[in-house]
Steps between C-alpha positions, in 0.01 A plus 500: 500500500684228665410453881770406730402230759524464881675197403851717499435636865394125624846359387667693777279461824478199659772232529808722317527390135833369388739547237424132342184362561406196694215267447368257761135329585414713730471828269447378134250249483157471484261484750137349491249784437759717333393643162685727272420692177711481204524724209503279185775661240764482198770319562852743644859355396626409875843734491798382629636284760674625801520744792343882546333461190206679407227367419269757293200366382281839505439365107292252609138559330169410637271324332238549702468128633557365870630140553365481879736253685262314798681241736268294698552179692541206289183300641257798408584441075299331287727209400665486876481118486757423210760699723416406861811283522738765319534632881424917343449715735356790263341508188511846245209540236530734238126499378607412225474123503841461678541345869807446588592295852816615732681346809636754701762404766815687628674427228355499208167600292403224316304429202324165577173487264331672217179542372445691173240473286278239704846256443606381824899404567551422825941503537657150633851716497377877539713789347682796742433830340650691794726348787567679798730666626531668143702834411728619209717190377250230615503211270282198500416231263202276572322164295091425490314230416110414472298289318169533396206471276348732287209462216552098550866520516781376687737769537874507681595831549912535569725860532675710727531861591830689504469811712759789567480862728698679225470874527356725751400896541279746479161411328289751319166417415279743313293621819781394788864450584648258694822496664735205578330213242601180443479377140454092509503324114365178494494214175260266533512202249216290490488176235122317546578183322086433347556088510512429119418818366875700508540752756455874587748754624414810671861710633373818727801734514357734812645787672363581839548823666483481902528765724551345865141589656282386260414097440481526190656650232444876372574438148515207302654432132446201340558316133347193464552245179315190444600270292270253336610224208751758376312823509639749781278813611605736704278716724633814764399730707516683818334519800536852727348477831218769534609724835116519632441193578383423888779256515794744387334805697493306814906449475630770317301711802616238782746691759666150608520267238236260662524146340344174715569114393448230454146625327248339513621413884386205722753554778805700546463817362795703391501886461753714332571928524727751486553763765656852338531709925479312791109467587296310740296295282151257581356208266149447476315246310131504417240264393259569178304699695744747655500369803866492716581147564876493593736794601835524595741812605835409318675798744739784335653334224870653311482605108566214262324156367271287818391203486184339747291242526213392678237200524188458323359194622175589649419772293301276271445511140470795305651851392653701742676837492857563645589867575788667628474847615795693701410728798511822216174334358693369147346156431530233259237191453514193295229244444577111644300230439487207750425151393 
């Protein structure tokens, strides 16, 4: 028996949802100490291009295996040094011998280092996977570079990524629905040029789906050839994002929309929400140990998208916890770390 999500009844509280959806820093990416769960499964064609499509993947089987996505700050992993100058602000591990490094700014997620199988490639030129603002028609094209050495060898690694928002909808996944997603499909053409011994290929043909309060997205399609002295192989599959995890619960159940950036912070702090009624709303932040160490009444605010900010010099270093509650006890929290 198929169960139908809360996801569906999230995509209509907070900030209004819109016909085409809009992607931007502050809502889809990554923070540090995010973590998401992943169900592992066969590979879905992607559908068409376009507007109100929809998207039903309620085919989607389940293996039984969870990819768990962890982002952590980029000192804390175990090869931080080969990337310290790559300036990534985030770093994603699979578990599954995959680190990969990000720089997040305003306008653009990044891809600026990888680390798979214990081979570190730290980028010279690193690689936008998604640039922001980014909605139905975006188009992007970006190059990379990197060298590198691996088992004793010198390697120059050269490609680019082409990148267009080409269809959105209504997403169906087989335990939740999700309205207003944007599709993004991304090529990413890599040639690693081995010195003297010929070169290797690997094309990843990936379709993202987005939906405008998550960071990351809830499904994920991808075909991958490598290409090695001739001989091509091709590997796909798809990636569903699993609805109980802490990470999705805490948005799909937040009343306002909370987002804060830059995070990790070291000054400024920047905090994003939605009002649906006019409400008198209060932010609180609180240290590790749930004690109060800033407040501020932000007075009756109108319906629609708000944007504040506020200092966090002198809070010191640490995590910290940002809530938002209106004066008809709805709340919302997010989790800020401070360098």
């Amino acid at each position: 028996m198929k169960r139908t999500s809360t996801l569906l009844i999230a995509a209509s509280i907070g900030i209004v949802s819109i016909a085409q959806p809009n992607l931007n820093s502050a809502n889809n990416t990554p923070a540090v100490l995010d973590s998401f769960a992943y169900h592992l499964a066969t590979w879905m064609a992607p559908g068409p291009a376009g507007g109100s499509q929809a998207f039903d993947f309620t085919a989607l089987d389940d293996p039984g295996m969870l990819v768990e996505m962890s982002y952590v700050l980029p000192s804390t992993t175990t090869n931080a040094a080969a990337f310290s100058t790559t300036g990534a602000t985030v770093a994603s591990n699979d578990g599954l011998g995959h680190v990969y490094y990000y720089k997040v700014t305003a306008s653009a997620m990044e891809r600026v280092g990888d680390d798979t199988n214990n081979v570190q490639v730290p980028f010279t030129d690193g690689v936008i996977e998604l640039p922001f603002p980014c909605t139905a028609g975006t188009h992007w094209t970006d190059a990379q570079f990197a060298t590198y050495t691996s088992n004793m060898i010198n390697v120059t690694r050269t490609g680019s990524i082409t990148g267009d928002g080409d269809a959105w909808g209504d997403l169906t996944l087989p335990t939740s629905i999700l309205n207003n997603v944007l599709r993004v499909h991304t090529v990413d053409t890599v040639h690693d040029a081995l010195g003297g011994f010929g070169t290797i290929t690997n094309v990843i043909d990936r379709y993202s789906f987005y939906k405008t309060w998550l960071p990351v997205p809830a499904l994920v399609l991808q075909s991958k050839s490598f290409t090695i002295n001739g001989v091509t192989t091709v590997t796909k599959y798809a990636l569903w994002l699993d609805e109980t995890t802490a990470s999705v619960l805490e948005r799909s159940t937040d009343p306002f929309g909370l987002r804060v950036f830059p995070n990790p912070a070291t000054d400024q702090v920047t905090v994003d929400f939605g009002t649906g009624a006019p409400s008198r709303m209060t932010m609180e932040v609180f240290d590790a140990m749930g004690r109060m160490v800033k407040s501020e009444q932000l007075g009756s605010l109108a319906p629609g998208f708000q944007r504040r900010t506020f200092d966090a010099h002198g809070l010191g270093a640490g995590l910290y916890t940002v809530r938002l509650c209106d004066a008809n006890g709805n709340a919302s929290s997010v989790r800020l770390v401070v360098d």
